[in-house]
Wavefront OBJ file of the C-alpha trace (Angstrom):
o trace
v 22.574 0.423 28.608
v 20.257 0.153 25.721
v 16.524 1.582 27.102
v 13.686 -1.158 28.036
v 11.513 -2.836 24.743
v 7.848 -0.692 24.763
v 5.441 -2.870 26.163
v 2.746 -4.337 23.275
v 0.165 -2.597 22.843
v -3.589 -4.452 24.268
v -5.856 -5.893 21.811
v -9.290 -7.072 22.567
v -11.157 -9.696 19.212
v -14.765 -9.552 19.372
v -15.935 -12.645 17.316
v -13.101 -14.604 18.664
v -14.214 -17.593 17.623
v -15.594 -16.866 13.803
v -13.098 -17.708 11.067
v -11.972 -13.763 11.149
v -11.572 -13.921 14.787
v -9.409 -16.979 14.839
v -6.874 -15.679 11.923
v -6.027 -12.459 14.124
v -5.687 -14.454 17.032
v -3.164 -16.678 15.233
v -1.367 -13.537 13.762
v -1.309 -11.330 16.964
v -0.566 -14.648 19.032
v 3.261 -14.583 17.436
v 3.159 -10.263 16.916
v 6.091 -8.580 18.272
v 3.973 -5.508 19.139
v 0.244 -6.595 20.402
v -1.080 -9.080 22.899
v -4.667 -10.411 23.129
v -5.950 -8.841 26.514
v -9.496 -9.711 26.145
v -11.707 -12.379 24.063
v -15.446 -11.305 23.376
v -18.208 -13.598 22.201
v -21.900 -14.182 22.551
v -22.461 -17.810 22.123
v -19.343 -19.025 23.850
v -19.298 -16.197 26.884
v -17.730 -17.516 30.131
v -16.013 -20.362 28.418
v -12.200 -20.707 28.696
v -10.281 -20.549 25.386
v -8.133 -23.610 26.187
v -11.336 -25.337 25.807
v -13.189 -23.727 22.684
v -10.155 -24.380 20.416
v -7.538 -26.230 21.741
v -6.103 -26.408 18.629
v -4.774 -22.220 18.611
v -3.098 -22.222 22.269
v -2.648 -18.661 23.321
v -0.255 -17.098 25.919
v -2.859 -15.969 28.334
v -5.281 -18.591 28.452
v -8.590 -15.890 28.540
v -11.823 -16.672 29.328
v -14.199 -15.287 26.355
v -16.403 -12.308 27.954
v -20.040 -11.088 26.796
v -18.648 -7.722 24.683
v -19.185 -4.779 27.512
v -17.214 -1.865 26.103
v -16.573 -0.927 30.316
v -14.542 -4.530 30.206
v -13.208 -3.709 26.808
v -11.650 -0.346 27.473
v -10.477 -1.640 31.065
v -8.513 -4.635 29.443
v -7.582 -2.634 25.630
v -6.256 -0.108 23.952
v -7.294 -1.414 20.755
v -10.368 -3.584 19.605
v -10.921 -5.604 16.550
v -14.726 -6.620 15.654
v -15.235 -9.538 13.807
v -18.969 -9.245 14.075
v -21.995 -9.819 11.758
v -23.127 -6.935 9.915
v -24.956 -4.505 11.792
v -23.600 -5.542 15.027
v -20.177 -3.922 15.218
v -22.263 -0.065 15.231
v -23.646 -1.192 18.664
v -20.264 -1.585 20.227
v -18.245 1.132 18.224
v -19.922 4.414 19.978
v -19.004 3.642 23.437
v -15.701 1.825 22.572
v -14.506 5.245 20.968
v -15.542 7.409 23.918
v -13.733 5.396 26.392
v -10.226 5.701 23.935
v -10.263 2.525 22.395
v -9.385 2.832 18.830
v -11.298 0.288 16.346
v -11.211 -1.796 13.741
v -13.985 -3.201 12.484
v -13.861 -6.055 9.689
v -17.740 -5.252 9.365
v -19.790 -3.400 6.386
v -20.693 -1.181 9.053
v -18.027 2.049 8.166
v -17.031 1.416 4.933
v -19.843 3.843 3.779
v -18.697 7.170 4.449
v -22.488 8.063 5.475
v -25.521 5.865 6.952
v -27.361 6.249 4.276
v -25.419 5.133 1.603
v -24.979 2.042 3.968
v -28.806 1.201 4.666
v -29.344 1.280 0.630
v -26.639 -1.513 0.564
v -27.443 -3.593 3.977
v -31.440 -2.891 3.757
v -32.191 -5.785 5.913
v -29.811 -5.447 8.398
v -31.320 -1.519 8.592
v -33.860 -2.419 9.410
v -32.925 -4.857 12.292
v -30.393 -1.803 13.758
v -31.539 1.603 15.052
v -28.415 3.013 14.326
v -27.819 7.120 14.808
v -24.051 7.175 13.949
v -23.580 9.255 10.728
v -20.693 11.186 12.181
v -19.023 8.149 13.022
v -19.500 6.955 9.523
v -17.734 10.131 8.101
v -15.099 9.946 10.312
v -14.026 6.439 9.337
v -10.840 5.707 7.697
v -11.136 3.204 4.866
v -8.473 0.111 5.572
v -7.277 -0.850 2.124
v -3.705 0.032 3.404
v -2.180 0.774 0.005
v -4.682 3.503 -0.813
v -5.128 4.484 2.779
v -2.233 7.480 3.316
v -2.145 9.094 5.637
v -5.181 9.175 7.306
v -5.030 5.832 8.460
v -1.603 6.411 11.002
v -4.005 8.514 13.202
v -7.565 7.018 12.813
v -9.363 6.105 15.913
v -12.156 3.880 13.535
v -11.147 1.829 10.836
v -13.591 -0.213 7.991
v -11.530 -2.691 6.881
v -12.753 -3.958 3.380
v -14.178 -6.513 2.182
v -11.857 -9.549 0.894
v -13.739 -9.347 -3.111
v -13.664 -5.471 -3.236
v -9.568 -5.760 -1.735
v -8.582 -8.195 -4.310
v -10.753 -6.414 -7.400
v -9.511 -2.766 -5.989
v -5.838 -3.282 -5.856
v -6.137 -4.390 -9.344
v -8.194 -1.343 -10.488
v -7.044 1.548 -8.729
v -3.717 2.061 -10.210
v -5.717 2.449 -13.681
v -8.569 4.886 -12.953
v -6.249 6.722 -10.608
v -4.165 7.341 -14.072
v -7.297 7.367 -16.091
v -5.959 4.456 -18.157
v -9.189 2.954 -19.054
v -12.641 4.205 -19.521
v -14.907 4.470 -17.121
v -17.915 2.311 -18.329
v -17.497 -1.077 -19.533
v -15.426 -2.187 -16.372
v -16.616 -6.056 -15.379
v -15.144 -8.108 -12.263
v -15.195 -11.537 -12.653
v -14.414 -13.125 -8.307
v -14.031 -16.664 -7.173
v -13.760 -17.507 -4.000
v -13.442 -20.471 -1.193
v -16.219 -21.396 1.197
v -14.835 -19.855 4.118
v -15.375 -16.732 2.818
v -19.502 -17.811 3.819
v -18.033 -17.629 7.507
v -18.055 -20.191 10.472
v -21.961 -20.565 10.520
v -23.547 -23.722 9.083
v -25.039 -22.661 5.847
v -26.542 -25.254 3.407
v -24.846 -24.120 -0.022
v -21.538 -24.310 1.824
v -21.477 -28.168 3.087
v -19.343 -30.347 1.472
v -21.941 -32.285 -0.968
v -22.854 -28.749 -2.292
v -20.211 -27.252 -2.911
v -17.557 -29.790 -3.600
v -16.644 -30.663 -7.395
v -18.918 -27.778 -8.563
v -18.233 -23.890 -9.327
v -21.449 -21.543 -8.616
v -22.123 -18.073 -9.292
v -24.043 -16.206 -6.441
v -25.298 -12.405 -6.433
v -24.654 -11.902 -9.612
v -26.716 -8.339 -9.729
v -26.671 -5.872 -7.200
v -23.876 -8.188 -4.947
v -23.094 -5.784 -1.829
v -19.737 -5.451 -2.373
v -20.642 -4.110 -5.776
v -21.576 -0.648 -3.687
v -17.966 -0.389 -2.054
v -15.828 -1.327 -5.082
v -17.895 1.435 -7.047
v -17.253 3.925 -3.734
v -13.313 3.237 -4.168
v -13.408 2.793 -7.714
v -15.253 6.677 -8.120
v -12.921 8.479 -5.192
v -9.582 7.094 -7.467
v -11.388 8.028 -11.026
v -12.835 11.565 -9.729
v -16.157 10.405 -11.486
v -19.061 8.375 -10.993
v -18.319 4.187 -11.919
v -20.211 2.154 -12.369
v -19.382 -1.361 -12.826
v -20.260 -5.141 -13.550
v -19.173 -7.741 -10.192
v -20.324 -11.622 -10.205
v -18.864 -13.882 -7.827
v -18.629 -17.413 -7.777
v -17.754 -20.325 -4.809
v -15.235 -22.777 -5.603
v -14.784 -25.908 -4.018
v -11.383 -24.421 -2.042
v -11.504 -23.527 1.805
v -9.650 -20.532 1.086
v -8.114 -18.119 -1.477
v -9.826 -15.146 -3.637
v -9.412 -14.452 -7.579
v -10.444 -11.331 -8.865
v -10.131 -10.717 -12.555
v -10.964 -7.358 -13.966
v -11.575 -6.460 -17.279
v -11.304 -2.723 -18.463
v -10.629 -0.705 -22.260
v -7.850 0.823 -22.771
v -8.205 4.739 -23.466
v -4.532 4.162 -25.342
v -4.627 1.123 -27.114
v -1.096 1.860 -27.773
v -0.107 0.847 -24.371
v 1.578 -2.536 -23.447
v 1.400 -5.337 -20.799
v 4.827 -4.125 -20.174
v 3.872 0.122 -19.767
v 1.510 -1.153 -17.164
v 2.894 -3.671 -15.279
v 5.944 -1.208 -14.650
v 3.021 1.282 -13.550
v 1.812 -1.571 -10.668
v 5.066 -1.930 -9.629
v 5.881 1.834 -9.106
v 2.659 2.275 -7.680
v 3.257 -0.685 -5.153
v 7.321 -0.121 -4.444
v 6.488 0.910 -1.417
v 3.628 -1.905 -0.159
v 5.523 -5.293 0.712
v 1.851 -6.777 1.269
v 1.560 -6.304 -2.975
v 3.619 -8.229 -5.183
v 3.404 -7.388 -9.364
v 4.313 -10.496 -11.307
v 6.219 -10.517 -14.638
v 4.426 -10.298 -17.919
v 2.835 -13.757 -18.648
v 3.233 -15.044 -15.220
v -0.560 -15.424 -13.796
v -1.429 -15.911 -10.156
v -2.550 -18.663 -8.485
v -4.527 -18.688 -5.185
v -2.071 -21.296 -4.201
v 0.552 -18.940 -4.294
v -1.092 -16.891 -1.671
v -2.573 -19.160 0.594
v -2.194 -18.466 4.293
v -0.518 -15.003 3.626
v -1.045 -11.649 3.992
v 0.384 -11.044 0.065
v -1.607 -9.973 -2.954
v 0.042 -11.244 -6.500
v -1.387 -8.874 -9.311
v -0.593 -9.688 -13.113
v -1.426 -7.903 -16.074
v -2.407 -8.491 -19.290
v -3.345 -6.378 -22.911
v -5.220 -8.430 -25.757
v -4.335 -5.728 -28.830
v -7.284 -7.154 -30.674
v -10.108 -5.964 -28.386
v -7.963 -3.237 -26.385
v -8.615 -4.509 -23.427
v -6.726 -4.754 -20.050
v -6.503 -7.709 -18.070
v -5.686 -7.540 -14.270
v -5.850 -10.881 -11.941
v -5.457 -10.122 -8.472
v -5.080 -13.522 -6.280
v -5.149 -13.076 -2.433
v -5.958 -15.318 0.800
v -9.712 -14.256 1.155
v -9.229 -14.684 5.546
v -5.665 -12.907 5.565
v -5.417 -9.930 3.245
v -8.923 -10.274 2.777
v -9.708 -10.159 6.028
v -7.761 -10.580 9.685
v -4.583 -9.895 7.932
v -5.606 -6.752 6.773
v -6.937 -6.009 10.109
v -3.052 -6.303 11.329
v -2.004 -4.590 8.537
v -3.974 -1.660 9.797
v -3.050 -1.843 13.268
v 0.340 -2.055 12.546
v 0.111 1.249 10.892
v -1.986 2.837 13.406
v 0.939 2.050 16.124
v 3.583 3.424 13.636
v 5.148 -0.140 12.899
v 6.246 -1.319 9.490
v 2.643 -2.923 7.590
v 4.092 -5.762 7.395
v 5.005 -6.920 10.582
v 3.824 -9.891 12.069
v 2.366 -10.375 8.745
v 3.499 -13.667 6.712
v 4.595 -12.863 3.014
v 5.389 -16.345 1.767
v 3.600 -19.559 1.549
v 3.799 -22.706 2.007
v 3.791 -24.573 -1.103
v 1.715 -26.868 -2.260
l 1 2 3 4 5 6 7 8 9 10 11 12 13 14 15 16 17 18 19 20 21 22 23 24 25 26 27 28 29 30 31 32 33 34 35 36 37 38 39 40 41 42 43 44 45 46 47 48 49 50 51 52 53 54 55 56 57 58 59 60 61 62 63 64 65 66 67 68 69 70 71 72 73 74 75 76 77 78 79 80 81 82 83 84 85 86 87 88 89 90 91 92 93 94 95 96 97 98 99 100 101 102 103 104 105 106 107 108 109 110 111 112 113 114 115 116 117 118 119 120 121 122 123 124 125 126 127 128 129 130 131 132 133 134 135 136 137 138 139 140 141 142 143 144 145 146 147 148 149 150 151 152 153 154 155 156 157 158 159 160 161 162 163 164 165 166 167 168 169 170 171 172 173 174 175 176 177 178 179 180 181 182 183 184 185 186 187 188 189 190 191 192 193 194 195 196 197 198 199 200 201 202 203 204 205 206 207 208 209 210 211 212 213 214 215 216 217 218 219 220 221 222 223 224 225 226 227 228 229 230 231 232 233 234 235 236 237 238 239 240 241 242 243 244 245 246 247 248 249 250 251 252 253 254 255 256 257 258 259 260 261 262 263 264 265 266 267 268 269 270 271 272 273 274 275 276 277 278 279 280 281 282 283 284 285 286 287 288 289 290 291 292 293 294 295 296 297 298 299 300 301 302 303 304 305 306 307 308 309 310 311 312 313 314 315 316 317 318 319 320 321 322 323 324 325 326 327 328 329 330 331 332 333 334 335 336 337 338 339 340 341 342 343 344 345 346 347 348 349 350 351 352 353 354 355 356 357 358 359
């Protein structure tokens, strides 16, 4: 007689109700290997789920609880924060000392030290006494692809950012080889509104940002800091690098173009693109597109895929990678699956969709 299933493994969302919160919920709802054991919240604390979003039914019909890491580790073995920055460094201390193993979709330990993240989230610095530099270093980076295999034993994980996930899986293939020089490198991001999160936020209503495409941050953007981070580990020098992004009038979906010189102008759309796909054989999240076939956001939407594309214009000897991804899924909650799948030894992409619905 074949031996009993292993039971799923508990997973407690903190932020259950942001726009990150409610794509893991929807993921892990259907996940072969997890269940949601425990909802956290601030605002909606002692409210039953059922009647906060009747709209994402869940199995166990939780009430949402005020995040106490006792209550966490009673009810989890695993936690995912989907908390404003600065936040998530309150919680992740105490979670780890009672065995709960994190992920936190938070800015908070992407920065391999604290002080490289209070020169990039000054304000928020400020705001948080935090004393967690070890906790910082020990952090695993999630960008699964470029993860190893640090990530199948971490017991913290900063998942990135959805602009430097799209820009990065476009660019580290290159500086890993040293295919293009190191200065000159520009990132050129657009992005739907949800991206802005669940809060109300003027630039984000509909008669701002509808019918109109806006450029925000477009010096010294935060995520500037953790592309460069990435983009200098895979190089083995210091990058820097030009980042603008801009809102589009889409809920969701994330295009990251990135421009770089080629060191061999000799090399071809082709040479590269059958780099990508060696690079990626092994990543079913990461799809490479044929030559002259360019991504669409459309193609992505709702899915836990990234399409790259590349492109050479001989004249200027310049690459050109788009990298199109679902800004809440791969850029975000999806990723966060991604990485817990991995952490529990399960294929990445399980419980993960890979196609769309189309249109």
């Amino acid at each position: 007689m074949a031996g009993a299933s292993p039971s799923p493994q508990r997973v407690a969302v903190i932020g259950a109700s942001g726009y990150g919160g409610l794509q893991i919920l929807r993921l892990l709802q259907d996940h072969p290997g997890f269940e949601v054991s425990f909802l956290g919240g601030e605002r909606s604390a002692g409210r039953r789920w059922s009647e906060l979003t009747p709209f994402l039914p869940l199995a166990k019909d939780l009430v949402v609880q005020s995040p106490d890491p006792e209550a966490i580790a009673a009810a989890a073995d695993f936690a995912v924060l989907s908390l404003p920055n600065g936040v998530a460094s309150s919680l992740v201390p105490a979670l780890l000392a009672k065995g709960v193993r994190v992920v936190d979709l938070s800015a908070d330990y992407r920065f391999p030290s604290l002080a490289q993240w209070a020169a990039t989230y000054s304000t928020e610095a400020r705001q948080q006494n935090r004393n967690d530099d070890a906790l910082c270093a020990e952090a695993t980076y999630g960008l699964v692809e470029w993860a190893g295999d640090q990530l199948a034993g971490a017991r913290l994980v900063g998942a990135p950012g959805c602009f430097p996930t799209a820009s990065l899986l476009a660019l580290m293939p290159l500086l890993q080889q040293g295919l293009i020089e190191g200065e000159g490198i520009v990132i050129d991001a657009k992005t739907g509104a949800s991206g802005g999160g669940r809060a109300a936020k003027e630039h984000l209503l509909l008669a701002e940002a509808a019918e109109g495409v806006a450029p925000y941050g477009v010096v010294g953007h935060r995520h500037t800091a953790e592309i460069e981070l990435l983009a200098s580990r895979a190089s083995g020098r210091s990058i820097q690098l030009q980042f603008t992004p801009h809102l589009m009038p889409m809920v969701r979906g994330l295009l990251a173009t990135v421009y770089g010189r080629l060191r061999d102008p000799g090399l071809t759309a082709e040479d590269l693109t059958t780099l990508f796909q060696v690079t990626y054989r092994d990543h079913p999240c990461v799809g490479v597109l044929p030559v002259g076939t360019y991504p669409s956001t459309k193609w992505v939407r709702q899915t836990n895929r990234a399409l790259i594309s590349v492109a050479v214009d001989k004249r200027t000897s310049q690459v050109v990678v788009m990298s199109a991804i679902d800004n809440l899924l791969k850029g975000q909650a999806g990723q966060a699956v991604q990485c817990l799948n991995v952490m529990t030894g399960q294929p990445q992409e399980t419980g993960l969709p890979l196609v769309p619905f189309y249109p």
